[in-house]
C-alpha positions in Angstrom: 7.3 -7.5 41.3 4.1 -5.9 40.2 1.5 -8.0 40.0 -0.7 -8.1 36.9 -4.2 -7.7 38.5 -2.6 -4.2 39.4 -2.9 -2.9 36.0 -5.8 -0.9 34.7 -4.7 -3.3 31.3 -2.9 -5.8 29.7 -2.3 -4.3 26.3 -2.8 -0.3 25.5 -3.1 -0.2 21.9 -1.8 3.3 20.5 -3.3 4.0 17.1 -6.4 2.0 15.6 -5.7 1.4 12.2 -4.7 -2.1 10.4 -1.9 -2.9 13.1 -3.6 -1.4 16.1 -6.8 -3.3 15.0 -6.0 -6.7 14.3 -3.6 -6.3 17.5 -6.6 -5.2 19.5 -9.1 -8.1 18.7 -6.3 -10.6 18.9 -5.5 -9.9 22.5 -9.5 -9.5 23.6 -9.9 -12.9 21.7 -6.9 -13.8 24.2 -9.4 -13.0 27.2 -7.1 -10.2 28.1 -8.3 -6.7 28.9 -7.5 -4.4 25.6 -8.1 -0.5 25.1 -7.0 1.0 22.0 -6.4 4.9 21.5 -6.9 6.8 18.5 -6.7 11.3 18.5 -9.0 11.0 15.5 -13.0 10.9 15.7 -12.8 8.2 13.3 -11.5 4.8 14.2 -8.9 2.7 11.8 -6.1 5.6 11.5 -4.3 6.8 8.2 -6.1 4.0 6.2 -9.3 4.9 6.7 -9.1 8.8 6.3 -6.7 9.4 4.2 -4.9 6.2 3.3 -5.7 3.0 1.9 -9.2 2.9 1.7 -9.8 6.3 0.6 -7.7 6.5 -2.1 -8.5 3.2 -3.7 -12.2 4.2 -2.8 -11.3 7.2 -5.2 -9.4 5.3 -7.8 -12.4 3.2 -7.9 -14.4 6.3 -8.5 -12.2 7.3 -11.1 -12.2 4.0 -13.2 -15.8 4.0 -12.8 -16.8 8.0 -13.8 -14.4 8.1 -16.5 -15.5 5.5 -18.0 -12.1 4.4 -18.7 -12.7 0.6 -18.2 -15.0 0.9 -21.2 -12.7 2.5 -23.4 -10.9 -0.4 -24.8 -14.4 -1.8 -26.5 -16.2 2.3 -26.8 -13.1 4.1 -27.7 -11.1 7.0 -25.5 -13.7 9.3 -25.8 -16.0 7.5 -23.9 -17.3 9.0 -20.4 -19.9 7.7 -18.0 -19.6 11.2 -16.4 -18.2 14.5 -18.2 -17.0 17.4 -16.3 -16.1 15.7 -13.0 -16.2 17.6 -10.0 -14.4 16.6 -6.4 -17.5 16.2 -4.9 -18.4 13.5 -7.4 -15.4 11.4 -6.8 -15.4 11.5 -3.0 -18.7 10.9 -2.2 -18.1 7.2 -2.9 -15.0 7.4 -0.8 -17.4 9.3 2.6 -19.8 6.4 2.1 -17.2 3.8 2.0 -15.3 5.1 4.9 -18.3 5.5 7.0 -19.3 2.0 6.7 -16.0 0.7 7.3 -15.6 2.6 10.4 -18.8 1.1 11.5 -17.8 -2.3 10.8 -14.7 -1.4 13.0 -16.8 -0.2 16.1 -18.8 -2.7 16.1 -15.5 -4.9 16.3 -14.5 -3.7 19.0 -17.7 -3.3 21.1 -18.0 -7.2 20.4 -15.0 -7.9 22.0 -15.0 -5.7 24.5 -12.3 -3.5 23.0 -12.8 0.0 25.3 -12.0 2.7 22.5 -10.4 5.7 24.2 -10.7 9.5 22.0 -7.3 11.3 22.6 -3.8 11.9 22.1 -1.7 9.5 23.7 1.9 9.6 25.1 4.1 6.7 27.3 5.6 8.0 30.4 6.7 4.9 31.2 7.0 1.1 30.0 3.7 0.5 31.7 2.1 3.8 31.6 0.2 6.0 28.8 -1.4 9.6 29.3 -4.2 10.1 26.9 -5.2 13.9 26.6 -8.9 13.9 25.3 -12.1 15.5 25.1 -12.9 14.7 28.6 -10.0 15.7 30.2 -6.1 13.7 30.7 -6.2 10.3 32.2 -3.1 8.0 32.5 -3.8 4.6 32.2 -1.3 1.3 33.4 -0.7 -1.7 31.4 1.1 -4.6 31.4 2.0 -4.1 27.8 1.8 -1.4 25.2 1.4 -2.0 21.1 2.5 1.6 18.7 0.6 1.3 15.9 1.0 4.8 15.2 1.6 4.9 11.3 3.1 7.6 8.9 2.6 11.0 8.0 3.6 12.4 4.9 7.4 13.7 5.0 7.9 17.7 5.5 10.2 19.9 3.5 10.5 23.3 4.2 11.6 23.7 0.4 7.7 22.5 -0.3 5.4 24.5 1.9 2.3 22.3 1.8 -0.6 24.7 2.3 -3.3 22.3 1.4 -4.5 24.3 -2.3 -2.0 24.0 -4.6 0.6 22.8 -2.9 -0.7 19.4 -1.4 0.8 16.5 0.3 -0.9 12.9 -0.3 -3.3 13.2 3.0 -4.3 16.8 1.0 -5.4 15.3 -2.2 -8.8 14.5 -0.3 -9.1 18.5 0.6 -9.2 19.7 -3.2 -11.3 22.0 -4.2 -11.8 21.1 -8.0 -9.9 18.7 -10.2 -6.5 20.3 -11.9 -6.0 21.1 -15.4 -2.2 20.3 -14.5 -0.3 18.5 -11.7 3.3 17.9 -10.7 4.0 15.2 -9.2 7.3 15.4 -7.2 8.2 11.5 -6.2 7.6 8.8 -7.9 7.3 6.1 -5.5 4.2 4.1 -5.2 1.3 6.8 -4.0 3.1 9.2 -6.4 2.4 6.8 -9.2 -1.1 6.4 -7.7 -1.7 9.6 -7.6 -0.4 10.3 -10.9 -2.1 7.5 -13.0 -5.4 8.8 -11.2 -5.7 12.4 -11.9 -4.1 11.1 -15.7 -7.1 9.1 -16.2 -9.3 12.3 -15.5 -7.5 13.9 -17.8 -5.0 16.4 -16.0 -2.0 16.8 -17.3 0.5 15.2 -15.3 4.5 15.6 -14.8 6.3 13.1 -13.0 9.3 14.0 -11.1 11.9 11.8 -9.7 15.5 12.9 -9.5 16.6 8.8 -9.4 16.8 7.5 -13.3 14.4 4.8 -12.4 11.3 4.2 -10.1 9.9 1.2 -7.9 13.3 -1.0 -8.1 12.0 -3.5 -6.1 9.1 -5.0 -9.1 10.5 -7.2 -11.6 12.1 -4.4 -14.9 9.5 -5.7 -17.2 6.3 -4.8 -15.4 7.7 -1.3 -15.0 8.4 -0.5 -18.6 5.0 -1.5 -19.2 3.6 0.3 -16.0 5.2 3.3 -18.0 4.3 2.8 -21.8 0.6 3.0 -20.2 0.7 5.7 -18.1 2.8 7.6 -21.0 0.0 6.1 -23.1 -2.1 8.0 -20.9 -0.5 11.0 -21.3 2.1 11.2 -18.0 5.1 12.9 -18.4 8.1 11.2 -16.9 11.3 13.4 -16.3 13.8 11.4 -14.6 16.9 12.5 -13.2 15.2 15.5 -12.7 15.3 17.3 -8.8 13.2 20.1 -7.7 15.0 22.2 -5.4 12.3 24.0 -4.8 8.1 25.1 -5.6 7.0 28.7 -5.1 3.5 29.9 -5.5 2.8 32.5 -8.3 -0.6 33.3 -8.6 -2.8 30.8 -9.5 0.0 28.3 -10.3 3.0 26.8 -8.7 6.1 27.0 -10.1 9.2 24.2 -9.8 12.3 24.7 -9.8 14.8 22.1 -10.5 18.7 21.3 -9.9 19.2 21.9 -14.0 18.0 25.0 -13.8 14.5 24.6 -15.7 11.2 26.3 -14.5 7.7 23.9 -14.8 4.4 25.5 -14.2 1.0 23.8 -12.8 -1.9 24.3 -11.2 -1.3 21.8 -8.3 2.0 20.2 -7.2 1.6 16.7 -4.9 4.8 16.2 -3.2 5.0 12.5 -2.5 8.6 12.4 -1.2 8.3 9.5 1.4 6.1 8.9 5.0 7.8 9.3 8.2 6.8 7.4 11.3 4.2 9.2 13.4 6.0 9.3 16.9 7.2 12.6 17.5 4.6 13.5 20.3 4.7 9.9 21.8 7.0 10.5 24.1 9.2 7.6 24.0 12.2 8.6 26.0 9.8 8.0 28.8 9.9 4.5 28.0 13.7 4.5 27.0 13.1 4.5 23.4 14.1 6.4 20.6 13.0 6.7 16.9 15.2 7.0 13.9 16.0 9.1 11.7 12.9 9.1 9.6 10.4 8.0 12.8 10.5 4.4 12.4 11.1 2.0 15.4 13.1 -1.1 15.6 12.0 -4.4 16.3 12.8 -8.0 16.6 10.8 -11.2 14.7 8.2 -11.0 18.0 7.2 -7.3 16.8 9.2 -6.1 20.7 11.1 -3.4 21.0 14.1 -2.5 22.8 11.8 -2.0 26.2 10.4 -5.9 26.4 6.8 -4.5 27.5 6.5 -2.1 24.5 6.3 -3.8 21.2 5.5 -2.1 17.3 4.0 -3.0 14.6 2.4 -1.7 11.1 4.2 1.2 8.5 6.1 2.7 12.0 8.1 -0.1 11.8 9.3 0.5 8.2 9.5 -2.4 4.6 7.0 -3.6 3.3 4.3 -0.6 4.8 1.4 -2.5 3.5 -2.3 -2.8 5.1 -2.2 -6.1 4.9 1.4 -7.1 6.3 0.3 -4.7 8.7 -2.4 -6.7 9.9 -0.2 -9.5 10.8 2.5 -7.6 12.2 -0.2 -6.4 15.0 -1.8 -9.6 15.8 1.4 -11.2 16.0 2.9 -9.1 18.3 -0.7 -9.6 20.3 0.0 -13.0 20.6 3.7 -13.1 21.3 3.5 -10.5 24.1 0.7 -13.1 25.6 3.2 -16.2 25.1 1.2 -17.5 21.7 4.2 -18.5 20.0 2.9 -20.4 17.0 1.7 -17.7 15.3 3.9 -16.4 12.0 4.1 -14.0 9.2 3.6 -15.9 6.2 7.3 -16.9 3.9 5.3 -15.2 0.7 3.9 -11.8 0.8 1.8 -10.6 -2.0 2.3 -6.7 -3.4 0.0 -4.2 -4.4 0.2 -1.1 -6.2 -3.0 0.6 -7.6 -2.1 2.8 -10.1 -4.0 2.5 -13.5 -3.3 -0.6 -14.4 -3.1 -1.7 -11.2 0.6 -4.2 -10.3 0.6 -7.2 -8.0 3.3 -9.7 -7.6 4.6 -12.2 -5.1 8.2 -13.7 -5.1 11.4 -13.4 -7.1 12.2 -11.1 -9.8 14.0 -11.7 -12.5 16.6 -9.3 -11.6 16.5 -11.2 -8.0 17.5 -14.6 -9.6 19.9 -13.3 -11.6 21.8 -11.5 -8.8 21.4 -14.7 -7.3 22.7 -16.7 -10.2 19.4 -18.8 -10.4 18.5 -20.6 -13.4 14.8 -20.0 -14.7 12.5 -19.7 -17.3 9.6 -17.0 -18.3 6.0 -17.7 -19.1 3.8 -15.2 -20.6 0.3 -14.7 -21.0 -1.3 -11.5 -22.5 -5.1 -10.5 -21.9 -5.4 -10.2 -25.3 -5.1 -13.4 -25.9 -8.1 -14.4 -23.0 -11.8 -14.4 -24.0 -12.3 -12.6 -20.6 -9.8 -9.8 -21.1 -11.4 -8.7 -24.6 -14.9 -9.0 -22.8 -13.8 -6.4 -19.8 -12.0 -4.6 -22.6 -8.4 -4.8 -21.1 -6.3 -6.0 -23.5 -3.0 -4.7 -22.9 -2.7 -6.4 -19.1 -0.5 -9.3 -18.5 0.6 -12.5 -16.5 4.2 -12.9 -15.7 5.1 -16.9 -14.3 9.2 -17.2 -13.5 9.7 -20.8 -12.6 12.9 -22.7 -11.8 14.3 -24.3 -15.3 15.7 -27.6 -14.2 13.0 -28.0 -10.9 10.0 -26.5 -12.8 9.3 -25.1 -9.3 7.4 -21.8 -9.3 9.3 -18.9 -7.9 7.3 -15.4 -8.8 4.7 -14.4 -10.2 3.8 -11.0 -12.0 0.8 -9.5 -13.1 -0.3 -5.8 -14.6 -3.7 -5.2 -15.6 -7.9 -5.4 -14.2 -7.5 -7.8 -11.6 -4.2 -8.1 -10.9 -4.0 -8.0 -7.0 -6.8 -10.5 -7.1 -5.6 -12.6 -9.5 -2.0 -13.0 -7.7 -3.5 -15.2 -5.2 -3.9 -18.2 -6.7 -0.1 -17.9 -7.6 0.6 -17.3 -3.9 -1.0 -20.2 -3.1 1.7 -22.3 -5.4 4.8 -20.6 -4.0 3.4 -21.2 -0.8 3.3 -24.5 -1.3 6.6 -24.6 -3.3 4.6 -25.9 -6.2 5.4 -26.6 -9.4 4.6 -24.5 -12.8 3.3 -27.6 -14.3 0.1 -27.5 -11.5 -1.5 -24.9 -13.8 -1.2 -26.7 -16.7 -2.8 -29.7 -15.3 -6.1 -28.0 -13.9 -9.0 -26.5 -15.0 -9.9 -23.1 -15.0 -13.5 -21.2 -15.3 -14.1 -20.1 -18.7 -14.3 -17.0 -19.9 -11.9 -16.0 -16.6 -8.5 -13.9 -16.4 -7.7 -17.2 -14.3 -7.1 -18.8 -17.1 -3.8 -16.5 -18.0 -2.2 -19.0 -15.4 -2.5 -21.8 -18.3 -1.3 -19.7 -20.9 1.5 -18.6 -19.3 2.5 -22.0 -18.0 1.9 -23.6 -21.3 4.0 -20.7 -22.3 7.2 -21.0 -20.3 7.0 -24.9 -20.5 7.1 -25.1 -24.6 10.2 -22.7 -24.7 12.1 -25.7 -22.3 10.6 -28.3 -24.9 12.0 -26.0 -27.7 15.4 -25.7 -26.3 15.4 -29.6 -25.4 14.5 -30.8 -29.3 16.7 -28.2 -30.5 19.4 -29.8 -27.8 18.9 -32.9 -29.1 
């Protein structure tokens, strides 16, 4: 038996973004000795240089430039900024970045993190080789944390070559904004994507060869996720495959299963992330990846090798920063024997396209599957003093509540706000409130808070209609 005063550390932390982070500081908080590794120059991974925080950095840039926030009170044609360059819309995202990093260095110098430049690699269940600017050191641990992320997913059929035919990590490498844009995917950075460059004004195609998109959000919010980004101008053509994208020129041209030929300027293929462990290494360990990268784990975030554990978008559903988070301090504290610590029953989603999505619990289409008997409250901005001062009026508040309980089981929102706004409904659900808490309190006035009400008041009334007309 080795003892553990004979390794160099107790947790090697491959990859430094949300996972790999939170992981990090939990085990130094733990008084254990903690190095994370990251190949980039940049600390916090995929989500701080070409992920998360970049691209709602950018869609933040976008809302504000275009002016479009303002367009529901100055009309479409209004602009804070015509003829928007590249350059304009990232500089917020390099300032934002920077700082973030910063705030992340300094994290880890606090807590006596040691951050280690390099490409890392196990070659063994105790033992990493980082390959840096100073040379190749291996390193020993007592345990090991992969919080290694995604990269977008390669097809030889789309040959990415960072111009016009771009990948999502290549949208930040533009040279100018597109008159047109294919979009080949439409998950949830295809829709991103595509209700971004839409709001610029680019002409956007959406393909997707399934006959629908983002399954798992309740049917409603997507039709109206599409009447505004069709509003906007998106073209949706479902059903549709590309086989194929050639360059011709200044354009690129797709080529799809039904034998139909579309033109742009700039295709984004958005066709799925893979896990980022091809050069890890792991059959020095005795692991092995899927199909599509990813690497299996049980509820304490271990893999099949007890001293290696995983955590963040490697491991697959739900992929988000934020689950991510918990999914690395968690397995921090259950490789050091903290066992109290949980992922939360209710997770809230995100999706920022333009208008941005957020929901937490059941859909509608869940709780019918499920044979569940509930009721629907709505509440329309329009009808909120705030939502016709910010000038959104055609966002929304969804409440699904249990019909003979009144307990709250999802909640639903599209518009300004939204994955702000969800919180206070998470906080219900968590709780396993009822509906009937939002009726009773008070909210700030003039506040999109107050959709909670409305809705409420909403779903309740249709129960009292059905009752008297019962009766």
């Amino acid at each position: 038996m080795v003892s553990h005063e004979n390794f160099q550390y107790d947790l090697i932390v491959i990859g430094s973004g949300p996972a790999g982070h939170h992981g990090a500081i939990q085990a130094a908080k733990l008084g254990h000795r903690v190095a994370i590794v990251e190949r980039e120059k940049c600390v916090g991974g995929v989500c701080f240089n070409t992920g998360t925080v970049p691209s709602k950095t950018l869609r933040e840039a976008v809302l504000f430039l275009s002016g479009f926030r303002q367009r529901g009170l100055y009309g479409y044609s209004y602009r804070v900024k015509s003829d928007l360059t590249i350059q304009d819309l990232l500089y917020r995202c390099e300032r934002v970045v920077n700082q973030e990093v910063d705030v992340y260095r300094a994290q880890f110098g606090r807590n006596g993190v040691d951050v280690l430049q390099g490409r890392a690699e196990l070659t063994g269940p105790n033992s990493v080789r980082v390959t840096g600017p100073d040379g190749i050191h291996e390193f020993s641990t007592r345990y090991v944390l992969l919080a290694v992320g995604t990269v977008p997913a390669q097809s030889a059929d789309f040959p990415v070559d960072g111009e016009r035919i771009i990948d999502a990590d290549g949208v930040f490498s533009l040279r100018k904004v597109p008159r047109t844009m294919i979009v080949v995917g439409a998950g949830v950075i295809g829709l991103e994507y595509a209700s971004m460059f839409a709001t610029l004004g680019v002409h956007v195609t959406v393909m997707e060869k399934r006959s629908t998109f983002l399954e798992f959000l309740d049917g409603e919010i997507v039709e109206a996720l599409k009447y505004h980004m069709r509003d906007m101008g998106v073209v949706f053509r479902l059903g549709e495959e590309v086989e194929r994208v050639e360059r011709d020129g200044d354009e690129v041209v797709a080529h799809t299963k039904s034998n139909k030929l579309l033109r742009a300027e700039t295709v984004l293929y958005a066709v799925g992330r893979q896990g980022n462990t091809r050069d890890l290494n792991l059959g020095a360990a005795g692991l092995e990846a899927d199909s599509r990268g990813r690497l299996t784990v049980d509820e304490d975030y271990r893999t099949a090798v007890p001293t290696v554990f995983a955590a963040g978008d490697v491991i697959g559903f739900p992929s988000l920063a934020s689950t991510s988070m918990e999914q690395g301090r968690i397995a921090a504290a259950r490789a050091f024997g903290v066992a109290d610590a949980v992922v939360a029953k209710q997770v809230p989603y995100g999706i920022y396209t333009i208008p941005e999505i957020s929901f937490v619990g059941k859909t509608e289409e869940e709780l019918t599957s499920e044979s569940v008997p509930y009721e629907c409250g709505m509440a329309h901005y329009r009808e909120i003093a705030r939502g016709n001062i910010i000038g959104d009026t055609t966002g929304r508040l969804k409440l699904i509540f249990h019909r003979e309980t009144e307990q709250l089981l999802g909640v639903h929102i599209i518009g300004e706000g939204a994955t702000e706004l969800v919180h206070i409904g998470q906080a219900v659900l968590a709780l396993e409130g009822s509906v009937r808490y939002f009726v009773d309190q008070v909210f700030n006035y003039p506040t999109l808070a107050e959709c909670y009400k409305v809705a409420a008041l909403h779903g309740l009334n249709k129960l009292a209609w059905r009752s008297t007309r019962a009766a």
